[in-house]
C-alpha positions as CSV (number, residue, x, y, z in Angstrom):
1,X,-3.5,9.3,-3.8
2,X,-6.2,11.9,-5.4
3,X,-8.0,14.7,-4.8
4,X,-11.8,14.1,-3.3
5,X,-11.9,16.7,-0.7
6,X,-11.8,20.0,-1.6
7,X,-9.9,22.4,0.7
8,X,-9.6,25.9,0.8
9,X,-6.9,28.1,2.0
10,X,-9.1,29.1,4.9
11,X,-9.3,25.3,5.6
12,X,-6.0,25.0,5.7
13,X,-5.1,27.4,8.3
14,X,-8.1,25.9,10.7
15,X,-6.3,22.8,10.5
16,X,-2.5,24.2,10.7
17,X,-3.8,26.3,13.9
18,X,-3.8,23.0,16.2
19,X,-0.2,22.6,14.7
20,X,3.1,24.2,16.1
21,X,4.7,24.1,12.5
22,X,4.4,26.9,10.3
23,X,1.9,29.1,8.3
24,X,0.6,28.0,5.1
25,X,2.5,29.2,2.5
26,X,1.3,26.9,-0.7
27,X,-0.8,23.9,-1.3
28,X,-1.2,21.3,-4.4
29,X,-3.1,18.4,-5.1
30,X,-1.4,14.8,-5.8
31,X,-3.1,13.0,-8.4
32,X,-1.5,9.8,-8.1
33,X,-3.0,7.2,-6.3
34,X,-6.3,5.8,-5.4
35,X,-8.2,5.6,-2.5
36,X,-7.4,9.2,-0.3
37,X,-7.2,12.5,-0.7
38,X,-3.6,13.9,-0.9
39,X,-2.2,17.5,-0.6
40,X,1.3,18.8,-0.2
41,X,1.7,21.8,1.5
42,X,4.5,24.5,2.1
43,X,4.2,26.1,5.4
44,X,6.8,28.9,6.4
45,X,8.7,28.8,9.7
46,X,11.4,30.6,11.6
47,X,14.0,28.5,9.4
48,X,12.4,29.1,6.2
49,X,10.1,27.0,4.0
50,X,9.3,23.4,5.5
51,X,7.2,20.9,2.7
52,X,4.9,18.7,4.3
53,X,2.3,16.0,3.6
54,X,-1.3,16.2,4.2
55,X,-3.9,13.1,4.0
56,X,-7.4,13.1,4.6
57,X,-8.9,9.6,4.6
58,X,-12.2,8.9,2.6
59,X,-12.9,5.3,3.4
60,X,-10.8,5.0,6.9
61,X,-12.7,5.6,10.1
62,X,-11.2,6.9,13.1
63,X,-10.9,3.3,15.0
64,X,-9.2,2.2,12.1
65,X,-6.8,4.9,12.1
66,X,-6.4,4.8,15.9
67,X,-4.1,1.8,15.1
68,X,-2.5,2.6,11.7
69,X,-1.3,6.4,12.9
70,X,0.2,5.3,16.2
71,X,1.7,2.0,14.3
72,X,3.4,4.1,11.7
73,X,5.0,5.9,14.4
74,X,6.2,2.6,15.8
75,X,7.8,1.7,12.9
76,X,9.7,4.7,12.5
77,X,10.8,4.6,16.4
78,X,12.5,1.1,14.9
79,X,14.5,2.7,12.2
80,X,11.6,1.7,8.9
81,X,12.2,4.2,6.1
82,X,8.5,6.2,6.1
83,X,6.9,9.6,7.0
84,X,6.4,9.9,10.5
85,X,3.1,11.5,11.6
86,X,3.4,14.8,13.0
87,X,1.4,15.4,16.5
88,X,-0.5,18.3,17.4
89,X,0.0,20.7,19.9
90,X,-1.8,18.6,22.7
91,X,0.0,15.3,21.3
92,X,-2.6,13.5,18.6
93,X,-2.4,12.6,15.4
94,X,-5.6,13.2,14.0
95,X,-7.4,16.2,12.8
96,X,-11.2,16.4,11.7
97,X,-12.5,17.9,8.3
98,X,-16.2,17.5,8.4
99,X,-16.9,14.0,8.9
100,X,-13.8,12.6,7.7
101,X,-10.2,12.1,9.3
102,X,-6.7,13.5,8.2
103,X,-2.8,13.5,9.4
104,X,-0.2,15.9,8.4
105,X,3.1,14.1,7.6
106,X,6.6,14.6,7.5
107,X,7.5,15.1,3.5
108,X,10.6,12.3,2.3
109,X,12.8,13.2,0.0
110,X,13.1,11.3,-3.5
111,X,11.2,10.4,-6.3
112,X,9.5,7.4,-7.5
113,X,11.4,5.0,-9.8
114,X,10.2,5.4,-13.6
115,X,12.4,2.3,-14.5
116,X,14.1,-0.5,-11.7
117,X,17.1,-2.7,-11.2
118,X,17.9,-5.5,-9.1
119,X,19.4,-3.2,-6.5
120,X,16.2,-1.2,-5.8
121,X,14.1,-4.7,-5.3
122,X,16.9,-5.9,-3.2
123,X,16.5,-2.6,-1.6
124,X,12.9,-3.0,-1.3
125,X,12.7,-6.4,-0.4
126,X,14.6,-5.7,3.0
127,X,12.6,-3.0,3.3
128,X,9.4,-5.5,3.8
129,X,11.6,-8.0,6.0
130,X,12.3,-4.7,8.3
131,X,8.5,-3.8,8.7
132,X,7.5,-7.3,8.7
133,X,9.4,-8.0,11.9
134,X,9.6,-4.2,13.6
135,X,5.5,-4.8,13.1
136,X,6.1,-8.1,15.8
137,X,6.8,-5.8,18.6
138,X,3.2,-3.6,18.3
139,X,-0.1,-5.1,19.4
140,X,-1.5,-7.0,16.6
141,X,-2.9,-5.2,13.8
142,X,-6.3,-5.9,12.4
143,X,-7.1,-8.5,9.9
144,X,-6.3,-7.3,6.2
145,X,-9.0,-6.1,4.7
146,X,-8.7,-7.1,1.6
147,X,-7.7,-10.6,2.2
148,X,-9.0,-13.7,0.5
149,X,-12.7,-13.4,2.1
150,X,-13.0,-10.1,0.8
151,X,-12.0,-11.1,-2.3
152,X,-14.7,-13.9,-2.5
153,X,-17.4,-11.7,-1.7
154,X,-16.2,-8.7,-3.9
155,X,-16.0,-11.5,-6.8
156,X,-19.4,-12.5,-6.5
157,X,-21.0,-9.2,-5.9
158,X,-23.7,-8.1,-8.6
159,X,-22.3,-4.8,-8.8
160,X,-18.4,-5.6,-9.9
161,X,-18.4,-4.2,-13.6
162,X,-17.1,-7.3,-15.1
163,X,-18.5,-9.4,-18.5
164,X,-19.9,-12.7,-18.1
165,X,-16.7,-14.8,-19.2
166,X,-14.6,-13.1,-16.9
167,X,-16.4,-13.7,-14.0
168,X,-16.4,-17.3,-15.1
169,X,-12.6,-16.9,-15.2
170,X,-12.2,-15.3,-11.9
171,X,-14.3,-17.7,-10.2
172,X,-12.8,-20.7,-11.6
173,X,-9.5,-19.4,-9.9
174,X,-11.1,-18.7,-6.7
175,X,-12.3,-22.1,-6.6
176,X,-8.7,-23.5,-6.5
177,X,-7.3,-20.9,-3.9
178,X,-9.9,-21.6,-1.7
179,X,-8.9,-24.9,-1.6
180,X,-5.4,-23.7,-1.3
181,X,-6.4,-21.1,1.8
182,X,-8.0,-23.9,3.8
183,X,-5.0,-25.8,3.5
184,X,-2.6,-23.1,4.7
185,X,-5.1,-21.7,7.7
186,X,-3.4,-22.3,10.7
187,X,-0.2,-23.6,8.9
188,X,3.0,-22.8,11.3
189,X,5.7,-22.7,8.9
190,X,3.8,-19.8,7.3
191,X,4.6,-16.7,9.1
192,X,1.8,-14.0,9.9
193,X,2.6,-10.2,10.7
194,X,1.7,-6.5,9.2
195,X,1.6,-6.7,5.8
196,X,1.4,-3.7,3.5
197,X,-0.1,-5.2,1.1
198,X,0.0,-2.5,-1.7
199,X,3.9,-2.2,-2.5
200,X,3.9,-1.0,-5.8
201,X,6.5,1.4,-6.9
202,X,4.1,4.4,-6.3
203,X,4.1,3.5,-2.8
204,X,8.2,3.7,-2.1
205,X,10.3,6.8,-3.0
206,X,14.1,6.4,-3.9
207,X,16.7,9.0,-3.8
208,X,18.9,10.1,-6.8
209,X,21.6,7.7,-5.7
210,X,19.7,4.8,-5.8
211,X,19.1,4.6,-1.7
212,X,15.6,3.9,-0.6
213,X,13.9,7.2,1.1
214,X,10.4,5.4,2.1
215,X,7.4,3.5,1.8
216,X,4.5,5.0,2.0
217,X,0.4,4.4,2.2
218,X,0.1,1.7,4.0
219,X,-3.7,1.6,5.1
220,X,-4.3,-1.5,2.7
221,X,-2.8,-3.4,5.0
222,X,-3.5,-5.9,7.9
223,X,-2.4,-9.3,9.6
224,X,-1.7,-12.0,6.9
225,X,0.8,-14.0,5.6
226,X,4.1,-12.5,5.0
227,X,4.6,-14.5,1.9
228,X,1.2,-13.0,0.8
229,X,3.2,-9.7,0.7
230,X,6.3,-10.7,-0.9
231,X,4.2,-12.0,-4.2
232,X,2.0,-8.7,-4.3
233,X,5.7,-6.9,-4.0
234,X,6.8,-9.2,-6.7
235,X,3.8,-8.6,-8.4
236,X,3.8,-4.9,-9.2
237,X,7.9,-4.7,-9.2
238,X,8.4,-7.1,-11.6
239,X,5.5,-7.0,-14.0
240,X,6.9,-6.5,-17.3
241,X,4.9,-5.1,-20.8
242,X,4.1,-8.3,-21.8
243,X,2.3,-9.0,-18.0
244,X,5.2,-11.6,-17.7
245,X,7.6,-11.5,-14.8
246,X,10.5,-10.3,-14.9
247,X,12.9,-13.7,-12.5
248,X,15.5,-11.1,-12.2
249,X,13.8,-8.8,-10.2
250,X,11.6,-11.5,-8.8
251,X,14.6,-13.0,-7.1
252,X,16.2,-9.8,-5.8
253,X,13.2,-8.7,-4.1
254,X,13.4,-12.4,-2.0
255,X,17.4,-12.3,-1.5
256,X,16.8,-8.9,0.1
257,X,14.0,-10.1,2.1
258,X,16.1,-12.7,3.3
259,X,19.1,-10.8,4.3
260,X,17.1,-10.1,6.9
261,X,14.6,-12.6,7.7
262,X,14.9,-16.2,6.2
263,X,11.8,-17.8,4.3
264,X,10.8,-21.0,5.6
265,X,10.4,-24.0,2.8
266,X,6.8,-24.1,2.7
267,X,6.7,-19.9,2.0
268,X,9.1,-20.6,-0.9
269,X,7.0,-23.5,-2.0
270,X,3.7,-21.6,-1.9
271,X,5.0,-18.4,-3.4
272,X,3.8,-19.1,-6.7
273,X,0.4,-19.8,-5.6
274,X,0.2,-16.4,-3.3
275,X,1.0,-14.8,-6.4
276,X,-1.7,-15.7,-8.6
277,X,-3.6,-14.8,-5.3
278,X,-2.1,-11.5,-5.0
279,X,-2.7,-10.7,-9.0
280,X,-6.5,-12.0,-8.3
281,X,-7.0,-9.4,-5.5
282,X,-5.4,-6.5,-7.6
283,X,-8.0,-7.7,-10.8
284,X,-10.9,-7.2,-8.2
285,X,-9.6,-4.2,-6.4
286,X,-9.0,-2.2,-9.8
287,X,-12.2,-3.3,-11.1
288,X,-13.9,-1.4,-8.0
289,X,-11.7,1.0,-8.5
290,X,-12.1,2.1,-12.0
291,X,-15.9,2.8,-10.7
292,X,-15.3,4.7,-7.4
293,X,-12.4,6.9,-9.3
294,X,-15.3,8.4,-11.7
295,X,-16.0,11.5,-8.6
296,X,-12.4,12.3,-8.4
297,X,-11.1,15.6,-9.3
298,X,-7.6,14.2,-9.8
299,X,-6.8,10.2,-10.4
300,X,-4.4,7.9,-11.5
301,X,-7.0,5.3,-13.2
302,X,-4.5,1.8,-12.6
303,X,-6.4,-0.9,-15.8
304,X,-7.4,-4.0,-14.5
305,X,-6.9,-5.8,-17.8
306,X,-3.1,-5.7,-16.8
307,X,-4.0,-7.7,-13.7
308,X,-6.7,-10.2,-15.9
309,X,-3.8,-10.5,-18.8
310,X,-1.5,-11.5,-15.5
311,X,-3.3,-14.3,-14.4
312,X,-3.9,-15.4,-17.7
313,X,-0.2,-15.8,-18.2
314,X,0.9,-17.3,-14.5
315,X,-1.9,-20.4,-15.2
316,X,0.1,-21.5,-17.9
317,X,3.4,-21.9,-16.1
């Protein structure tokens, strides 16, 4: 989350008209994040003050978020911890700032975690299995966008800000998952659905007893491999300093994914590999990143050394 579009308080009541909710009481910008912009707003109703989240999408197009808005809402209908959209007064999701998109959601409770256990990745992990399978019974989503096509032609585009030798490096890696991706297209023991695809801890909120509140942000996502998701989970959960992982956390996140939905043997086989995929895409993604973020008014830059020192470390196991 950031701040790229500027909004005024005039703004915000054009917007909060088409709502039956409240009146605007206070606004802030969220700085953390990447891709959207994010504001929380206060709004005063007949039962006092009401906090709310507002998004207003700078890369997502309306079709795109004709499937994401309603889906999110199907996923809370089957009991996944997330924000549920809020309607408008004639029953849509959407609202329209210029030429870009935006929702208004409800606001969790919680915080996000500044240091984990095995109980919040067990947590987490059967959060995943839930929206994983709830994700089964809603037409089928797009395919990710930042899967591993998009990840060969971001690598080899002229204008990724990268040195020579670690292009070199990158490609020599995508050179063996490619062979790796043939091999599992079409593979039947290697379950497809909704993935997230971006669960790092700033994406989930936990409540001061340790519960999970919600996952959040979820417009990274797309149909792939539900292993795919599991390793980029394991991936940003249990990085540690050193750009090691951490195998305690590593294996709680997959015996709470399995509590509810058993891995076959080929997605425990091939973990490993989708997670030297899923630190690839995260190299490439922050790299792009690190040059779109330079506009932003408020940013969390995320360093894609971390992701290149990652790699690094997983080719020599």
């Amino acid at each position: 989350m950031s701040v790229y579009t500027q909004l005024d308080h005039k703004q915000f009541d054009s917007i909060l008209s088409q709502y039956n909710l409240g009146r605007l009481h206070a606004f802030e910008g969220i700085a953390a994040g990447i891709e959207n912009t994010n504001y929380k707003i206060t709004l005063n109703t007949s039962d006092g003050q009401a906090p709310y989240f507002l998004t207003i999408f700078e890369q997502l197009h309306k079709q795109e978020l004709n499937f994401f808005i309603p889906f999110l809402a199907h996923l809370k209908t089957q009991g996944c911890a997330l924000p549920a959209p809020k309607a408008n007064m004639n029953g849509e999701f959407l609202f329209q700032v210029g030429e870009k998109w935006g929702v208004i959601f409800e606001c969790l409770s919680g915080h996000h975690l500044d240091a984990i256990n095995t109980s919040h990745a067990q947590a987490i992990g059967k959060e995943l299995a839930r929206i994983h399978q709830s994700a089964q019974s809603f037409a089928q989503a797009p395919a990710n966008p930042r899967g591993f096509y998009w990840l060969q032609k971001q690598a080899s585009c002229d204008s990724l800000e990268i040195s020579d030798d670690d292009r070199s490096l990158l490609q020599s890696h995508l050179k063996t998952m490619q062979h790796l991706w043939q091999k599992w297209n079409g593979h039947p023991q290697l379950t497809k659905s909704f993935i997230h695809g971006d669960l790092f801890l700033d994406n989930c909120l936990f409540l001061d007893n340790g519960n999970l509140s919600g996952v959040i942000d979820f417009y990274a996502g797309g149909f792939d491999y539900c292993i795919y998701d599991i390793a980029i989970c394991i991936m940003a959960w249990a990085k540690k300093d050193d750009a090691t992982i951490e195998p305690a956390i590593s294996d709680a996140i997959v015996q709470g994914y399995e509590s509810v939905r058993v891995l076959t043997e080929d997605e425990k086989q091939y973990l490993p590999d989708f997670l030297r995929l899923a630190v690839l895409r995260f190299w490439v993604s922050r790299l792009i990143a690190k040059t779109q973020q330079q506009g932003a008014a408020l940013t969390t830059v995320k360093n894609p050394d971390d992701m290149k020192s990652m790699i690094n470390n997983l080719s020599r196991v």
